[in-house]
TORMIFI-36508 format. One line per field, with one value per residue (C-alpha): y negated, x, z; residue number from 0; residue in three letters; chain. Coordinates in pm, 1 decimal, m for minus. Each point is the difference from the previous one (the first is absolute). Example, Ala and Ser with C-alpha at 12.3 -4.5 7.8 and 13.67 -1.06 7.14 Angstrom:
2
y [450.0  m344.0]
x [1230.0  137.0]
z [780.0  m66.0]
num [0  1]
residu [ala  ser]
chaine [A  A]
END
This chain:
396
y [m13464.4  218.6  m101.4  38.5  m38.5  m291.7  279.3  279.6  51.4  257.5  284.6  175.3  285.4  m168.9  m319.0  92.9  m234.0  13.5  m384.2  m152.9  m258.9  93.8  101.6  121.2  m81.0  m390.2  78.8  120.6  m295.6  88.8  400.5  81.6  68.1  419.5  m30.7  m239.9  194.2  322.8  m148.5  m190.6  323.1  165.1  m257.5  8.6  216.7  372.9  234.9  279.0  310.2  156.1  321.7  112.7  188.6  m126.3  236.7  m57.9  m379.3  28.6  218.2  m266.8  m292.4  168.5  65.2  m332.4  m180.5  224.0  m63.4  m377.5  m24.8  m195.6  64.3  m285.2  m231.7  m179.6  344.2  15.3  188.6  211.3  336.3  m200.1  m107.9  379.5  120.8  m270.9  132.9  381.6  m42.6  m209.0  243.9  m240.7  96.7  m124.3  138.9  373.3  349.8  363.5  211.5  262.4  m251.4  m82.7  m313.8  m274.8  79.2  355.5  m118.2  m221.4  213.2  323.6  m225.8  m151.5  370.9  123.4  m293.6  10.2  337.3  44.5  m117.4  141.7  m230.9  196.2  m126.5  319.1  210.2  270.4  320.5  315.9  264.8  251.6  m157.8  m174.8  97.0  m156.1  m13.4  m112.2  m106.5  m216.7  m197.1  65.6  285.9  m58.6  418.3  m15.5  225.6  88.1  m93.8  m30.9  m207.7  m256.7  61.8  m134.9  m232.3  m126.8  m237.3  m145.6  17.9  m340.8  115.7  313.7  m87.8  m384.0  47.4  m94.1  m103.9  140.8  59.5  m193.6  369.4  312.8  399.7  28.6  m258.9  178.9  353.3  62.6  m199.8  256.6  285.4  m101.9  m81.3  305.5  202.2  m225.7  31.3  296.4  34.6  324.7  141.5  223.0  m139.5  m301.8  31.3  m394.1  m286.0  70.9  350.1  101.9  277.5  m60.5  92.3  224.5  215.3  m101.8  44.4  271.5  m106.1  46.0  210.3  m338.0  m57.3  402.8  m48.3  m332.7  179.4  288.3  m197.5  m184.7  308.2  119.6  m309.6  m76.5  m262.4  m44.5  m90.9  m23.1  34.1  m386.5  m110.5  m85.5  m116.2  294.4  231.8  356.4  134.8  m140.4  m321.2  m142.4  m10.9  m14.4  356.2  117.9  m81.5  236.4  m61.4  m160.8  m137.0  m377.9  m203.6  m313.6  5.3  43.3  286.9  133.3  192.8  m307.8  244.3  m318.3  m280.3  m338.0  m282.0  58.0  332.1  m25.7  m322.0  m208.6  235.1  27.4  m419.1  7.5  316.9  m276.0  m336.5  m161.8  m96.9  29.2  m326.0  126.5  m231.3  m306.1  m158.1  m250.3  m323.8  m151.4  64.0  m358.4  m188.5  m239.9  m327.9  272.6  196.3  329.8  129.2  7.6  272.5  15.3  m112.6  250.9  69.9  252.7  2.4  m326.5  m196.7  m117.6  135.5  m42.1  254.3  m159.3  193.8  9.7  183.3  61.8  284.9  12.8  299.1  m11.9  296.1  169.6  219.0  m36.5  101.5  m88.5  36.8  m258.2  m263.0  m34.6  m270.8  m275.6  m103.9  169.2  23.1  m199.0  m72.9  m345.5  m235.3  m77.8  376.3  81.2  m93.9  260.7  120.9  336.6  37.9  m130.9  m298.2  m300.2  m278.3  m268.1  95.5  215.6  224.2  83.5  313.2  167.7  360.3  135.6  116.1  m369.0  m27.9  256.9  m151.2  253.0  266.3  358.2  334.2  102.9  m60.4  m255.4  90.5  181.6  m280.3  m276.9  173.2  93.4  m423.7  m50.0  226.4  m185.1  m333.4  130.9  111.9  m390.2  m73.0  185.2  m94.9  m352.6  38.4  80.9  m262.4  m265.2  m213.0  m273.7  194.9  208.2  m307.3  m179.5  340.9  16.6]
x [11487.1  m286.2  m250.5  m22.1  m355.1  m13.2  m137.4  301.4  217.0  277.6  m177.3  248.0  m87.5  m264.9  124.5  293.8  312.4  417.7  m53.3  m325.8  m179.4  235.8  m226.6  240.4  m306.2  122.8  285.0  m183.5  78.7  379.2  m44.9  92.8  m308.8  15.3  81.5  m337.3  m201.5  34.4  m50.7  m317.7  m133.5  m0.2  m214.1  m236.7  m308.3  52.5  m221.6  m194.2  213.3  29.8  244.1  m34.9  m321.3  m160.8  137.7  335.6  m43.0  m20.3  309.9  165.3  m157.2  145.8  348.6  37.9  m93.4  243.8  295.4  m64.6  m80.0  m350.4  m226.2  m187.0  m180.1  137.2  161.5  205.4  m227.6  269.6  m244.6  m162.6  306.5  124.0  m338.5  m6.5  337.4  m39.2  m342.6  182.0  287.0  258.6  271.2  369.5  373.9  24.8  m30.3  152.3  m142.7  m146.6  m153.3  m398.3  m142.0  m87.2  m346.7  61.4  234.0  m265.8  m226.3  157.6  163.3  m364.4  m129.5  319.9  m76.3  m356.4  m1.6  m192.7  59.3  m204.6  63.5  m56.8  m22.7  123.7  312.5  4.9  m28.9  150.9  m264.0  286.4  189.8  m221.8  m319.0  m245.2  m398.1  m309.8  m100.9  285.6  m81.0  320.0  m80.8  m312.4  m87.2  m338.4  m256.5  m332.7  m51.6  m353.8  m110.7  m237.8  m397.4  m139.5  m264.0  325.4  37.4  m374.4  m137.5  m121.6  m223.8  m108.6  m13.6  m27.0  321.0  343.1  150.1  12.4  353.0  75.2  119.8  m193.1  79.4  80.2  295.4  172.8  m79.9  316.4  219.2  m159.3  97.6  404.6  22.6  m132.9  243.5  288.4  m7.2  m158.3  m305.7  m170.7  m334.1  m287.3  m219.8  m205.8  m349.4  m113.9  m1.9  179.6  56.7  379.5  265.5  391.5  324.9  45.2  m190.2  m82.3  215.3  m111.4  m193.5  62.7  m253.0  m177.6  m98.1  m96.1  m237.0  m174.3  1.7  m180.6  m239.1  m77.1  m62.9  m216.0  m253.7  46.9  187.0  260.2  385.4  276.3  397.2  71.1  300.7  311.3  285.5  242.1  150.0  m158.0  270.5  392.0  m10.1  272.0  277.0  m262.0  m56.0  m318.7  m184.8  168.0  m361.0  205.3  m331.8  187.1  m124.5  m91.5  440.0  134.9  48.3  341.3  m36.8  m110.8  m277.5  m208.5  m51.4  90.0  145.3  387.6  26.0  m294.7  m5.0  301.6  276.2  m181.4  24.1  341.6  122.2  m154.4  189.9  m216.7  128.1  m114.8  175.9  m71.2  m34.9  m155.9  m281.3  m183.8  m72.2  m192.0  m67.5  124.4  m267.4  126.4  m157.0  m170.1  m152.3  177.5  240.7  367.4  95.8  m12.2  209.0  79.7  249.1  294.5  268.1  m171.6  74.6  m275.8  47.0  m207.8  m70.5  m130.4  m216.2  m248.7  m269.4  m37.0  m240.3  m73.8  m12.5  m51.7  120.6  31.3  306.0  m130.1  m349.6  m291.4  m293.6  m272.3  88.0  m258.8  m190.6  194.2  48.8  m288.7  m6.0  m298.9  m158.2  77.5  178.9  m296.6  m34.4  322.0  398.2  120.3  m190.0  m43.4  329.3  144.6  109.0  m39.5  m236.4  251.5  301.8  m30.6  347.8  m68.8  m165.6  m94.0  34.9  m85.0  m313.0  m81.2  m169.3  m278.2  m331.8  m131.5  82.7  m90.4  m108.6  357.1  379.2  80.8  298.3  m6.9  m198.4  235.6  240.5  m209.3  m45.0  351.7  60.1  m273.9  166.4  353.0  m136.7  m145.4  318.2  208.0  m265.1  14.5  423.5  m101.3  m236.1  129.0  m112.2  m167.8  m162.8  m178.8  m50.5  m179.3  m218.2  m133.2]
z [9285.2  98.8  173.9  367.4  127.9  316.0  281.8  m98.2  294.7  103.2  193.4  232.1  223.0  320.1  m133.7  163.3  m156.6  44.0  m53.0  153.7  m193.1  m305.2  m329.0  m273.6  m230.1  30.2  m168.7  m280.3  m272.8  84.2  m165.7  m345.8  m233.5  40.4  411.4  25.5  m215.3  204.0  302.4  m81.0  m168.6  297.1  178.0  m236.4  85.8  4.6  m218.5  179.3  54.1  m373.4  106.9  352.7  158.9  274.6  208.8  m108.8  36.3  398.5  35.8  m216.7  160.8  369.4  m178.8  m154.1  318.7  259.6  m284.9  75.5  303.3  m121.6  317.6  m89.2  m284.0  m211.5  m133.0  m303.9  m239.0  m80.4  m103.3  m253.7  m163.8  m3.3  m112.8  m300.5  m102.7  m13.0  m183.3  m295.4  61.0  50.8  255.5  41.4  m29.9  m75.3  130.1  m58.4  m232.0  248.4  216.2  m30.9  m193.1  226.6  m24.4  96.3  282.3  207.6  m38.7  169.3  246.0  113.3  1.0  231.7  255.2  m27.2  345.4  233.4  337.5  393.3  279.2  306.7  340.7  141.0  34.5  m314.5  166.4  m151.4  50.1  m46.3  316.3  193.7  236.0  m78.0  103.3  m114.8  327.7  m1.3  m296.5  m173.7  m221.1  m167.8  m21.3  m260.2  213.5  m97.9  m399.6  m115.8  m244.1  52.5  m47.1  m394.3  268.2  191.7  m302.8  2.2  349.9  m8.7  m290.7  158.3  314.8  53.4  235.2  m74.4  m326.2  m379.1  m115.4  m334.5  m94.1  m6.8  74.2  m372.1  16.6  239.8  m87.9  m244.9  242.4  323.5  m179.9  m105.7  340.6  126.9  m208.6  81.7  370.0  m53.1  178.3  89.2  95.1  m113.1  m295.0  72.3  m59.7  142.5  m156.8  m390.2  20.5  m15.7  56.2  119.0  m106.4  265.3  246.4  311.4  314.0  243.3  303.9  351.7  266.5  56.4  m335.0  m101.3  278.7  m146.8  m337.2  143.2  159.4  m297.1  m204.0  279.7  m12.2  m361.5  m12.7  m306.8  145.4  m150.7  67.2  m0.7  m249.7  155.0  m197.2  104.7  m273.1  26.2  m153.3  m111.0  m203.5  m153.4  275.6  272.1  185.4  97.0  289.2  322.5  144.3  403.0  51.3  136.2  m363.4  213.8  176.3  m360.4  m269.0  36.1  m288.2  m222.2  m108.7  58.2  m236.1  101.9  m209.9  123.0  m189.7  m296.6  m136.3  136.6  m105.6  m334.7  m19.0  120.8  m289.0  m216.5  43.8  291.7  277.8  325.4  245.6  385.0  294.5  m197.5  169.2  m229.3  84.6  m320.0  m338.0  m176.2  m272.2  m220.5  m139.7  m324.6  260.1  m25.4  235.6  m60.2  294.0  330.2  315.8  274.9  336.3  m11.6  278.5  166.8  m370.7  m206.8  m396.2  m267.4  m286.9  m364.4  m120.1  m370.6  196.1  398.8  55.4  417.4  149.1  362.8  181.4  m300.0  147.5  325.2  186.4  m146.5  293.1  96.7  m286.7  m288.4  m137.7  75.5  m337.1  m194.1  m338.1  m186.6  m349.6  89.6  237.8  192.6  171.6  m29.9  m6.9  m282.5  m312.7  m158.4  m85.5  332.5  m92.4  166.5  m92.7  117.3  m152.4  m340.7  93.7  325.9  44.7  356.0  35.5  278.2  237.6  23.5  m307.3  57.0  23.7  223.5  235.8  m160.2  57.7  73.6  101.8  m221.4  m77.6  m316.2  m107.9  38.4  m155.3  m294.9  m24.9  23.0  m266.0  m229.4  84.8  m100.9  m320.9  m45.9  79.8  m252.4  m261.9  96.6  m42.8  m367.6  m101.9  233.0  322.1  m159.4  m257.1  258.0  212.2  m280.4  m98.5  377.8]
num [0  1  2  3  4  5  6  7  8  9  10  11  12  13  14  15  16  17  18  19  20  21  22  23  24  25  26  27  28  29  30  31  32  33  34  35  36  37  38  39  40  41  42  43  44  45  46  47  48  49  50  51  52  53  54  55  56  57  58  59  60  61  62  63  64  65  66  67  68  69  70  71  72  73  74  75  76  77  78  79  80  81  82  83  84  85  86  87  88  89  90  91  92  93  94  95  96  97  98  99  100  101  102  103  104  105  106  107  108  109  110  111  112  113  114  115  116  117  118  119  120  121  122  123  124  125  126  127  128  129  130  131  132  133  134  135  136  137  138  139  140  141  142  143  144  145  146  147  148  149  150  151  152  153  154  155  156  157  158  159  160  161  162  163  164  165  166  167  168  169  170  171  172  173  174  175  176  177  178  179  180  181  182  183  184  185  186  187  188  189  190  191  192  193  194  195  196  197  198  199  200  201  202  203  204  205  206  207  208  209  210  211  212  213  214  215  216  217  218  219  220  221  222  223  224  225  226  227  228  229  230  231  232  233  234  235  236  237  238  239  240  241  242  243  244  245  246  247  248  249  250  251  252  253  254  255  256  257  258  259  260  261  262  263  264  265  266  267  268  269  270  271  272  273  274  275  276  277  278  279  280  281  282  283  284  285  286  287  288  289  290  291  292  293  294  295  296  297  298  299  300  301  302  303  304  305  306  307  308  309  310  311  312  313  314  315  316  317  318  319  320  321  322  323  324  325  326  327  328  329  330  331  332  333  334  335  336  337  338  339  340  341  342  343  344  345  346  347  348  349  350  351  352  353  354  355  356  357  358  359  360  361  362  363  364  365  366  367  368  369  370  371  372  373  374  375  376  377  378  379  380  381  382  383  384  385  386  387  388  389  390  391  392  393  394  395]
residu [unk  unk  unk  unk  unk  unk  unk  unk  unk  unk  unk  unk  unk  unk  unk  unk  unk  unk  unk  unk  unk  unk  unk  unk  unk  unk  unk  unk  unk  unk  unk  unk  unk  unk  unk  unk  unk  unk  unk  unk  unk  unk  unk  unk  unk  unk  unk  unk  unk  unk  unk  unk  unk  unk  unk  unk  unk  unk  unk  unk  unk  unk  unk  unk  unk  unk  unk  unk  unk  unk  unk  unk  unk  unk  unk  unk  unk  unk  unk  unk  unk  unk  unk  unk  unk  unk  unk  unk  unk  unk  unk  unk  unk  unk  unk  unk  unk  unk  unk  unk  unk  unk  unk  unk  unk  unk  unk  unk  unk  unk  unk  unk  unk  unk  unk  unk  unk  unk  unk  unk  unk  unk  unk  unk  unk  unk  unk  unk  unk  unk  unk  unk  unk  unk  unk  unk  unk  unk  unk  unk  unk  unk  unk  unk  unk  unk  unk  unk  unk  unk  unk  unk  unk  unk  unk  unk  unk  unk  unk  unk  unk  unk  unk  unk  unk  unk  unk  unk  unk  unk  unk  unk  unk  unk  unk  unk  unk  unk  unk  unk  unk  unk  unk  unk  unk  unk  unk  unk  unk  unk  unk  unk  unk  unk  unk  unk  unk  unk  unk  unk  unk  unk  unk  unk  unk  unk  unk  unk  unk  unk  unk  unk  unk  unk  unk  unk  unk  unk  unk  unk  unk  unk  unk  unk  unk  unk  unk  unk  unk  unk  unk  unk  unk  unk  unk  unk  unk  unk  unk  unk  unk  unk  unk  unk  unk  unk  unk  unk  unk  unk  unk  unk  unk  unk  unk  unk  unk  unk  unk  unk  unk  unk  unk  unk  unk  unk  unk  unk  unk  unk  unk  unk  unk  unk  unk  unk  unk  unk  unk  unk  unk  unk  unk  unk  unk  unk  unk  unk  unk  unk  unk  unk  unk  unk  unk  unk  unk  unk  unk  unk  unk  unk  unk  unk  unk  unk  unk  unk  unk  unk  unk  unk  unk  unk  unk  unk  unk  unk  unk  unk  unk  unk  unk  unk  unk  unk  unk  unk  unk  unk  unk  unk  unk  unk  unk  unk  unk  unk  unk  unk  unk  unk  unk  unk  unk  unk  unk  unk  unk  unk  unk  unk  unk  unk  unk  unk  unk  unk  unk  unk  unk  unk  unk  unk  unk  unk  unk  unk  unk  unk  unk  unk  unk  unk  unk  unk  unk  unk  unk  unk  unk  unk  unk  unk  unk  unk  unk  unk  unk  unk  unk  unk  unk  unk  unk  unk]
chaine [A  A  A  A  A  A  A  A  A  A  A  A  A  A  A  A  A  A  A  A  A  A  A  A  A  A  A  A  A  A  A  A  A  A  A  A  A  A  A  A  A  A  A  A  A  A  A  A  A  A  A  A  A  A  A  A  A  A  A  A  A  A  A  A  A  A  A  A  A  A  A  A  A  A  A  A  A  A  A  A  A  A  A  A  A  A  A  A  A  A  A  A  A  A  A  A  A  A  A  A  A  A  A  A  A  A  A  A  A  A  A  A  A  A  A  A  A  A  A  A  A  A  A  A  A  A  A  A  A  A  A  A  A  A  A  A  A  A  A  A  A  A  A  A  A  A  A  A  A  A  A  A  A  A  A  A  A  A  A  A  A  A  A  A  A  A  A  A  A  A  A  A  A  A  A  A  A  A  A  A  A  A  A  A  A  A  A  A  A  A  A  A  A  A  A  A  A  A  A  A  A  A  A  A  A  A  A  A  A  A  A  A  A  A  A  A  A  A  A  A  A  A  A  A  A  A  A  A  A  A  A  A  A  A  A  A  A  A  A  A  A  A  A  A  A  A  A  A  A  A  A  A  A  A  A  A  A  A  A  A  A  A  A  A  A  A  A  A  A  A  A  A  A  A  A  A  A  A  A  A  A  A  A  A  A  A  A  A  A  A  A  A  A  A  A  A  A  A  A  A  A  A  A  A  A  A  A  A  A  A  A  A  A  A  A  A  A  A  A  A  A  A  A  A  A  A  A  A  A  A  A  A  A  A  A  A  A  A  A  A  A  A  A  A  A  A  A  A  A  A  A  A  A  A  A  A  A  A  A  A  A  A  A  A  A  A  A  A  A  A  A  A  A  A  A  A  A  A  A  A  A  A  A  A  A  A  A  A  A  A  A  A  A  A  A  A]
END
């Protein structure tokens, strides 16, 4: 009979039982040699995962546990099992010719459930059906788009006031400019700061603003057209700009950028999905320190959403005024509550990615800038879906 070591027990799911006080393990001695000797093997001590990424080892972990219902320890380590299996390529019964290998199989399946999910506390407005304003705080229409100053990142070091950003001008440069021709932005050539042109010409200004420009010319001063993120011209299925002159009540064009027709029908075209009228209450940690999704209201009923990765991204869709700093990002935990990358120091796959993390106020509307971070963070992100959570977590 094989030996059964005196601590092995029968895990169920939360140590949840049909029978309680019932161990099936007791009737061990009663088994036939083959039944006990599967069963004990998979008490034994698991190795470390041989077959499936990091990455693919949380969408598993999140399958595995909804399938059973395990919502709590002791779990039945049901991954590792599969894992030890498809790395020694042993699998059970048969399959039809033009269907995948196992291997092949859990892998695409992982990949298919592994989308993208927004939780957004408001209703999704249609931009094509519904009025919306800025001064409402239900359209979030991008205005002014400057960049932020090179000394925005380092006024503590220039100027003794403030904070240095972990990041400098250079970090966010390339992620500026895809931004700028996403939205698109445009304005005359920008001599200040790192000198740089836009996609498209600048808008025409009104009688108040020939008259500054004159002035300035008069009394030498250089001025500029400032960059707006308003298409001079047709791009992609958004007309150009029929110059109304009511920006701040709502484009009814679409002429102008916001994120409900640049880069949230571009998400949704691509798999994501976008779940309306979710507030969130919490982002859950578990006993390892990472968080396994977060918890949030719809229709007066409390859900919860598991998650590999929960990236925040406080009104995100929404306005995005008088709300920076809150959450700065640091070169370490002591200044700050996010590093370089956004992540945060007290949980490895939560990332913040919004106007919270900025360490200082700059030069401009900050708006181009926090969207030029959460662009840099969602690159991390897809690079960290590649090499894996804990790989990244452990190279911090």
């Amino acid at each position: 009979m094989p030996f059964r070591p005196p601590n092995a027990k029968a895990v169920t799911p939360g140590g949840r039982g049909r029978f309680p006080g019932f161990d099936v393990l007791d009737e061990v001695d009663r088994w036939d040699d083959v039944t006990a000797g599967v069963v004990l093997a998979r008490l034994d001590p698991q190795p470390e995962l041989c077959f499936f990424t990091p990455a693919e080892q949380a969408c598993a972990d999140a399958l595995f546990d909804q399938l059973l219902g395990q919502d709590a320890e002791p779990k039945v380590p049901v991954l590792l099992l599969v894992d030890r299996r498809l790395a020694l390529g042993q699998t059970d019964g048969w399959r039809y010719e033009d269907m995948p290998e196992d291997a092949e199989a859990w892998r695409a399946t992982l990949a298919a459930l592994d989308d993208v999910v927004a939780l957004d506390a408001g209703p999704f407005w249609d931009p094509d059906a519904d009025w919306v304003s800025d001064e409402a705080g239900s359209h979030r229409l991008y205005w002014t788009e400057p960049r932020f100053h090179p000394s925005d990142f380092c006024t503590y070091s220039a100027d003794g006031v403030g904070a240095d950003w972990p990041i400098d001008y250079n970090d966010l440069r390339p992620f500026y400019q895809a931004i700028e021709d996403e939205l698109p932005v445009s304005g005359q050539d920008w001599p200040w700061g790192d000198p740089h042109s836009y996609r498209y010409s600048p808008q025409p200004v009104g009688g108040n603003g020939g008259i500054f420009l004159r002035g300035a010319v008069a009394i030498g001063l250089e001025a500029r057209v400032g960059p707006v993120a308003i298409a001079n011209g047709r791009f992609g299925n958004r007309p150009h700009c029929i110059y109304r002159g009511f920006c701040l009540q709502g484009c009814k064009v679409n002429a102008k950028a916001s994120p409900l027709v640049t880069h949230i029908p571009d998400a949704l075209a691509h798999g994501a999905e976008v779940r309306a009228d979710c507030m969130v209450s919490r982002v859950e940690v578990a006993t390892d320190g990472l968080t396994t999704g977060v918890a949030y209201f719809r229709d007066g009923v409390e859900r919860f959403q598991r998650a590999r990765m929960v990236a925040v991204a406080g009104y995100s869709i929404e306005r995005y005024a008088h709300l920076v700093g809150g959450c700065r990002m640091a070169a370490d935990d002591l200044h700050g509550v996010v590093d370089a990358n956004q992540r945060t120091f007290a949980v490895p796959n939560l990332y913040l990615s919004d106007g919270s993390v900025l360490p200082t106020q700059g030069s401009a509307n900050p708006a181009l800038t926090i969207m030029a971070l959460a662009a840099r963070c969602a690159d991390r992100l897809i690079a960290g879906s590649r090499t894996g959570l804990r790989a990244t977590a452990a190279a911090r």
